[in-house]
ZAMARGU-4260 file (C-alpha; in steps of 0.2 Angstrom, whole numbers, plus 5000, padded with zeros to 4 digits):
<rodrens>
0) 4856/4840/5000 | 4871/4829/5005 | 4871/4813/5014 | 4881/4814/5030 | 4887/4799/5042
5) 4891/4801/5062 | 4899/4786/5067 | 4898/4788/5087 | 4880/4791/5094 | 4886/4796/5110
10) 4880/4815/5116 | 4893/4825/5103 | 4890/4811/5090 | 4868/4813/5091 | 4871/4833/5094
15) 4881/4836/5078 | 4871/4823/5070 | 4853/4834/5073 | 4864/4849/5068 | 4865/4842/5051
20) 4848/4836/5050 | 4839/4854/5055 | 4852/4858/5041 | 4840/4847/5028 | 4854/4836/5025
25) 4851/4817/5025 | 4861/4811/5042 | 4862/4793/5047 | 4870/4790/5064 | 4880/4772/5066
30) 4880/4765/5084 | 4886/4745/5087 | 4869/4745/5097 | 4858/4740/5090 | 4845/4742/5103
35) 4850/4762/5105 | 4848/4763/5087 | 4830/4757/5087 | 4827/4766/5102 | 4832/4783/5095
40) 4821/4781/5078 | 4807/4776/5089 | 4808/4789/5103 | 4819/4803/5095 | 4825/4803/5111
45) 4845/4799/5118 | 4844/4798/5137 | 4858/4790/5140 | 4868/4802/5134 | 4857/4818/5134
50) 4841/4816/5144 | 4825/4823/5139 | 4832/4832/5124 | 4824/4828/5108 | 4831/4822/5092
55) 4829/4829/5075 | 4818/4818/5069 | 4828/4816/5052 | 4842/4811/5063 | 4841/4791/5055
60) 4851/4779/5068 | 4858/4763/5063 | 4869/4749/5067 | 4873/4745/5050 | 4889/4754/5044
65) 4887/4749/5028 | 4871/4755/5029 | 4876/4773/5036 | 4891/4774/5025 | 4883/4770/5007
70) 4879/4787/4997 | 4889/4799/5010 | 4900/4814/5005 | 4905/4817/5022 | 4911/4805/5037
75) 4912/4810/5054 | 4918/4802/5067 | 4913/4804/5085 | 4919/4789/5094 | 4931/4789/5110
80) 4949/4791/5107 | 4953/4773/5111 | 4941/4767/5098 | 4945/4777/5084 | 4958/4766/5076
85) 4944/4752/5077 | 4929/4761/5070 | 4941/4770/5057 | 4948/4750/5052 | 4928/4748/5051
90) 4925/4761/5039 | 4940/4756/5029 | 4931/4739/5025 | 4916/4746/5020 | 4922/4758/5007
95) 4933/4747/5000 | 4917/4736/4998 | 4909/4750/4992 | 4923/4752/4978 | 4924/4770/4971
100) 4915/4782/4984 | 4925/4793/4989 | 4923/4804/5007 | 4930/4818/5018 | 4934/4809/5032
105) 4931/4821/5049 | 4937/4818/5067 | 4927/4826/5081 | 4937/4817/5096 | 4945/4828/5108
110) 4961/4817/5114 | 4978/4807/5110 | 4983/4792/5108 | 4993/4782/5120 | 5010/4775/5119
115) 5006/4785/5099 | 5006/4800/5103 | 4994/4802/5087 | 4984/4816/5085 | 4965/4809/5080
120) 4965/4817/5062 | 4982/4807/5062 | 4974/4792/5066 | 4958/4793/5054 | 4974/4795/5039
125) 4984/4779/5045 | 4967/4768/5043 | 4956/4773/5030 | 4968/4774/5014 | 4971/4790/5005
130) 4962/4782/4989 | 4945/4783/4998 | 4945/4799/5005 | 4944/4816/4998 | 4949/4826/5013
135) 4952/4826/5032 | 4948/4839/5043 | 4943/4839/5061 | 4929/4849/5071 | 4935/4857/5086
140) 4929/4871/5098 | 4917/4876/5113 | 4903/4864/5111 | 4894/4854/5124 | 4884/4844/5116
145) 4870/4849/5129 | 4868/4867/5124 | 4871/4861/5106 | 4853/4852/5105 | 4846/4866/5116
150) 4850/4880/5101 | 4863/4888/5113 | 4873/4898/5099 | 4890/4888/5098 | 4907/4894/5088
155) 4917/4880/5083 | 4931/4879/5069 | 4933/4867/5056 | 4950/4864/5052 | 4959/4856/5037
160) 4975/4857/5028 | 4964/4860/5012 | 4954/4877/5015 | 4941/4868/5000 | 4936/4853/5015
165) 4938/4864/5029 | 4924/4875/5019 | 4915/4858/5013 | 4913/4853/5031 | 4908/4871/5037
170) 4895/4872/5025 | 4886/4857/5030 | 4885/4862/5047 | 4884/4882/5049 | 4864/4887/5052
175) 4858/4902/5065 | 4866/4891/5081 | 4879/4883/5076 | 4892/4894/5069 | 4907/4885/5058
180) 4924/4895/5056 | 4938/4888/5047 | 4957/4885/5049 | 4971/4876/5043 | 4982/4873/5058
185) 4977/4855/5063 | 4991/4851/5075 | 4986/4866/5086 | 4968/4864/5085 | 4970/4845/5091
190) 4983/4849/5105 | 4972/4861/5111 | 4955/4851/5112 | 4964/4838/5120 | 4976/4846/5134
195) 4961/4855/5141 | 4953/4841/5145 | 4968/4840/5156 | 4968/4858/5162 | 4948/4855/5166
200) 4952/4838/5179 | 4960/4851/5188 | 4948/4867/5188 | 4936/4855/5194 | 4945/4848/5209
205) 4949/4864/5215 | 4930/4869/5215 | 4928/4853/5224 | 4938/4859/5236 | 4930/4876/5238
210) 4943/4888/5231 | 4934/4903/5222 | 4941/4912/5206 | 4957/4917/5210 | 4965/4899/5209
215) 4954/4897/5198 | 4960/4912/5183 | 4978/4904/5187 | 4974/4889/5183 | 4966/4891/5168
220) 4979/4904/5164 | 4995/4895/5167 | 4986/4879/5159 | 4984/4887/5144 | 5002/4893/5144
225) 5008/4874/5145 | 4996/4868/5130 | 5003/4883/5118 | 5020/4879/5125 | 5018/4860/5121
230) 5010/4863/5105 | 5023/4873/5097 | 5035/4859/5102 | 5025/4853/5086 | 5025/4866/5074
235) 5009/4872/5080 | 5004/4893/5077 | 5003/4899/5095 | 4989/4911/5091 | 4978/4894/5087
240) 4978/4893/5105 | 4970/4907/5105 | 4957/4906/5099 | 4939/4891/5097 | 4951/4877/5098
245) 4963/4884/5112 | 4955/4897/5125 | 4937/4895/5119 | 4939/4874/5124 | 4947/4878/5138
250) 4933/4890/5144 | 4919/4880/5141 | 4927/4864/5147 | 4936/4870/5163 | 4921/4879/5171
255) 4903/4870/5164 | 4895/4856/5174 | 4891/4848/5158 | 4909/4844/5156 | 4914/4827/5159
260) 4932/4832/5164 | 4926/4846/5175 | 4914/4833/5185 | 4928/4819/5187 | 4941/4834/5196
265) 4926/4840/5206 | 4924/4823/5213 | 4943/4823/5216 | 4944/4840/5225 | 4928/4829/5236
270) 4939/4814/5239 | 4933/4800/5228 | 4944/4789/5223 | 4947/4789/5200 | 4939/4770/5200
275) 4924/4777/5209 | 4922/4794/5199 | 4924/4782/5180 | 4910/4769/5188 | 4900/4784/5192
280) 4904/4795/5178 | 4894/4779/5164 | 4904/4789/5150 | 4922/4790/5143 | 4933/4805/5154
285) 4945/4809/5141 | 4955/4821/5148 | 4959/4805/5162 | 4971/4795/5148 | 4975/4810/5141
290) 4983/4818/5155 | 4994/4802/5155 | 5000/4804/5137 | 5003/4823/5138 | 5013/4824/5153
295) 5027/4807/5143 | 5024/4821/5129 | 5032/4835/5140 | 5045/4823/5146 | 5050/4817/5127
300) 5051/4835/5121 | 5058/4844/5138 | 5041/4854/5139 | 5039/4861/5155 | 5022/4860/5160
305) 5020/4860/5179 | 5001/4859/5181 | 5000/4844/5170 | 5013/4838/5178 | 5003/4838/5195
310) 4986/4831/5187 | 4996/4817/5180 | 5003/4811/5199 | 4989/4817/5206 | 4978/4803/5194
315) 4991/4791/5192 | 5001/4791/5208 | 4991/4794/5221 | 4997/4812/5223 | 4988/4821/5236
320) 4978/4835/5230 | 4981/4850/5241 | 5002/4842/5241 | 5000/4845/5222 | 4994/4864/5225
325) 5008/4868/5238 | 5024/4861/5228 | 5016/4872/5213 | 5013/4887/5225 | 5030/4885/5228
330) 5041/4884/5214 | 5052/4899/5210 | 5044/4911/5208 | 5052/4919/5186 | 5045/4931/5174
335) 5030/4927/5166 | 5029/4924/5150 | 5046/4912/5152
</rodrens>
């Protein structure tokens, strides 16, 4: 039995965190409320975040890091993008209180940072010094939470420079439903989680707009051809694009209502305005800041990316949808692949 803590107990966070418990591994799951916390031990219920879905009932919440921290071999955490380098601060206080525990730290975030650039794993590193972890690795893949907790069987890949942690991490969480692969190529398997967030905005405001499939299979086609293109700019593998972290993502999230990214283009392609669709939406839209950071990406290594070129003035300029579809209908027309 190993102690595991999710630091995060939004939908992802309280899914991976009943995965571990059904597991028979001792889970605690950290919020900063303690209100949810006390509400989740009493109810084994999260419906904020995912209705009427039960929780594993080993699944311990608290808002005590210290508390969630002390005996664990594993550290996960789930918190938004903009967070992490506050929660991971956080962590990094309590094990040096702690003094000689030692964890692998896990990222489970699917996004960039602003102005940074930095990937989450990245970010995790930076915070929590080397001398208290073991490991990093990061959990990537097809996986809403919602299908999670309903046994849906999920892929997903756990991926770390140090095949032992990625195998650590994948042990822990593999049962009958949750299937755990491993990988070593980090900077591909976080540029693709992230950017499809992007590519999914987009898929989602044209079924808004009542296009069917056809627009739809370019879309996703050409989008996943800007995020391989983008992450080789960083020495990532191009076939890591295609697989959990790259096509499989980008599946899931570009066509599922229960994607958050996918919801906030539908409402576009409907014509709410982006304040309206992040009041309404009551949880983080990743794929919103991230479309900002991946198209000054593009421009810094003279990527050519098109689609997420158009999402990004579309968001943050004020672009008008269908505008956006005919410039990229017509652009000239060049050999695919190119």
């Amino acid at each position: 039995m190993t102690k595991i803590a999710i630091l995060g107990a939004g939908s992802w966070g309280t899914a991976l965190a009943t995965v571990v418990a059904e597991n028979g591994h001792t889970v605690a799951l950290w919020t900063h409320k303690p209100a949810q916390a006390e509400f989740i031990n009493t109810n084994h219920l999260n419906p904020d975040y995912l209705g009427d879905n039960p929780i594993n009932p080993g699944v311990v919440a608290t808002a005590d890091m210290l508390d969630a921290v002390t005996g664990a071999e594993i550290v996960v955490s789930v918190v938004p993008t903009k967070a992490t380098r506050e929660v991971a601060a956080k962590l990094a206080d309590v094990l040096k209180e702690l003094g000689d525990q030692k964890i692998i730290l896990v990222g489970a975030t699917k996004g960039l940072e602003p102005v940074t650039f930095k990937r989450v794993s990245e970010m995790l590193a930076e915070e929590v010094p080397e001398q208290y972890r073991s490991g990093v690795a990061i959990i990537e893949g097809p996986s809403h939470a919602e299908g999670v907790v309903k046994h849906d069987p999920t892929l997903v890949t756990a991926v770390s420079e140090n095949l032992a942690v990625a195998e650590a991490v994948q042990d822990v969480f593999t049962n009958t439903h949750f299937r755990v692969y491993t990988g070593s190529d980090m900077i591909g398997a976080e540029v693709g989680a992230a950017l499809k967030n992007v590519i999914a905005i987009g898929a989602g405001a044209l079924d808004g707009l009542g296009y069917d499939s056809n627009a739809k299979a370019a879309l996703f086609t050409r989008g996943l051809a800007e995020i391989t293109r983008l992450g080789q700019a960083f020495g990532a593998n191009p076939l890591t694009f295609m697989g959990l972290s790259g096509v499989g993502d980008l599946f899931v999230t570009a066509t599922s209502v229960h994607s958050r990214n996918f919801r906030a283009g539908q409402q576009l392609g409907t014509g709410k305005t982006l304040p309206e669709i992040v009041e309404n939406m009551g949880m983080v839209i990743e794929g919103i800041s991230t479309a900002k950071v991946a198209y000054e990406l593009s421009q810094a290594k003279h990527v050519t990316m098109p689609i997420t070129e158009s999402i990004y003035k579309v968001l943050y300029e004020d672009l008008d949808i269908q505008v956006a579809i005919q410039d990229l209908m017509s652009r000239p027309v060049k050999q695919e692949g190119k």
